[in-house]
C-alpha angles and dihedrals in degrees: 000000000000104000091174086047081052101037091045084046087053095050100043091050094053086050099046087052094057096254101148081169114075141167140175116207127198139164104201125035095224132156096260089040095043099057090038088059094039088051095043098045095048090048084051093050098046088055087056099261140108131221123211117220119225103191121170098196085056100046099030090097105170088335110135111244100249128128091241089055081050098044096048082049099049094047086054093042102047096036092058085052118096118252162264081055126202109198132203117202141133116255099262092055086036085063097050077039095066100032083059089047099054084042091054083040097237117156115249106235103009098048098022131019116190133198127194130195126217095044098238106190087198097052110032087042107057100033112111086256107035108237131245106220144169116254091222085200098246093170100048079049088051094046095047084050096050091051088046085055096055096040086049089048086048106058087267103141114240112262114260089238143046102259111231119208115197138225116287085217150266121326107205133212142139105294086071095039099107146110105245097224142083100205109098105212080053095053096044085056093054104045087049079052095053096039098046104022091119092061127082087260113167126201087265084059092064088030084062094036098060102026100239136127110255087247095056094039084053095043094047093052080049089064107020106035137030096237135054107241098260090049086055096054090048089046095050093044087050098055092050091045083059101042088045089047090046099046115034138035094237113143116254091249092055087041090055101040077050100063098034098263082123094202132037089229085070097045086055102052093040088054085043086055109035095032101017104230125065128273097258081056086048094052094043092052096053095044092049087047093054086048108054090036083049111096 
């Protein structure tokens, strides 16, 4: 699997979603975890930001190695970080992640999101707060395995290097449903925009909503968010366009009328702008990208 292609879709994702405050927890410093942590953290870092490692092998000292040692360490550890925290872990840890934060008594999203990587229906399913997790694509791996096997068995020399597959995508659940922020009059923009995007809201609509001057409203997403409020709208509209666009065979007018673009006129000019081909590109693109990384 890509673990630079997973650790850079976790990062990216926190981001997107306004966290400024980051960590990556792992029990053991193995290969697959080591370069997980050193990609997301970089990708973390060049995006102004830093990312705190919490790494059991490092900070066991003569602890012995029980859940209840880690458990005690990770409620000590998470509740001195800054918050709101977005955390980056495989399942396994993600699990031993939420058990510390109930016993710190940190809210699971608000306080903590948390994001897992191999998708582990057992396991992100059944937790207290369902995990959000990265579907790290094991069965296209198997089947380009399968097919390198058959090329090898047939004369085909082996590839010069290792052949990387990456991640199929982002499973969400709860532990990642939150508002990254802590300021209320942020938080209360943010959720109107969530709940009425796909209406034709104005900036006198969240100034109404949460009961601020346009200047303080601006000046509280400056500090406290990574967007200004209208950005954020667009933003938001945009995500569901292209999820509508990737995942259903809905026109472009209904689509647009959908997300709160109105018109299709106006879908088309913000995706000209901000990806630089329509929407009907945009879908094509996608659809011929699942198929050729579909076994």
């Amino acid at each position: 699997m890509d673990n630079a292609a997973i650790a850079l879709l976790a990062a990216e994702y926190f981001v997107e979603r306004g966290y400024r405050h980051f960590a990556f927890v792992h029990r053991w410093e193995l290969g697959v975890s080591q370069r997980r942590r050193d990609y997301f953290r970089d990708a973390i870092a060049a995006r102004g930001h830093a990312c705190h490692v919490l790494s059991w092998q490092r900070e066991r000292q003569q602890r012995p190695d029980t859940r209840e040692q880690r458990r005690r360490w990770l409620v000590r550890r998470l509740s001195a970080l800054p918050k709101p925290l977005a955390v980056f872990a495989r399942d396994n840890e993600a699990v031993e992640v939420i058990e510390a934060c109930f016993a710190a008594r940190l809210a699971i999203p608000n306080e903590v999101a948390l994001l897992g990587v191999d998708n582990s229906e057992m396991i992100c399913d059944c937790l207290r707060v369902p995990l959000s997790s990265i579907d790290n694509n094991l069965e296209r791996i198997g089947y380009e395995g399968a097919a390198l096997l058959d090329r090898l068995i047939r004369g085909e020399a082996a590839p010069s290097s290792p052949l990387y597959i990456p991640p199929a995508g982002i499973v969400e659940r709860r532990s990642t449903d939150s508002l990254a922020t802590d300021h209320p009059q942020v938080q209360a923009a943010l959720q109107y925009i969530r709940d009425y995007f796909h209406q034709p809201i104005r900036m006198i609509d969240l100034l109404k909503h949460v009961a601020m001057s346009r200047s303080g409203l601006e000046k509280a997403f400056r500090e406290h968010y990574v967007r200004p409020p209208m950005e954020e709208l667009r933003h938001t509209r945009l995500a569901r366009a292209k999820r509508w666009l990737r995942e259903t065979d809905e026109k472009i007018a209904a689509i647009a009328h959908l997300t709160g673009f109105q018109t299709p006129q106006n879908l088309c000019r913000v995706f000209r702008q901000q990806l630089g081909q329509t929407p009907k590109q945009y879908r094509a693109a996608r659809r011929n990208a699942d198929r050729s990384s579909g076994p």
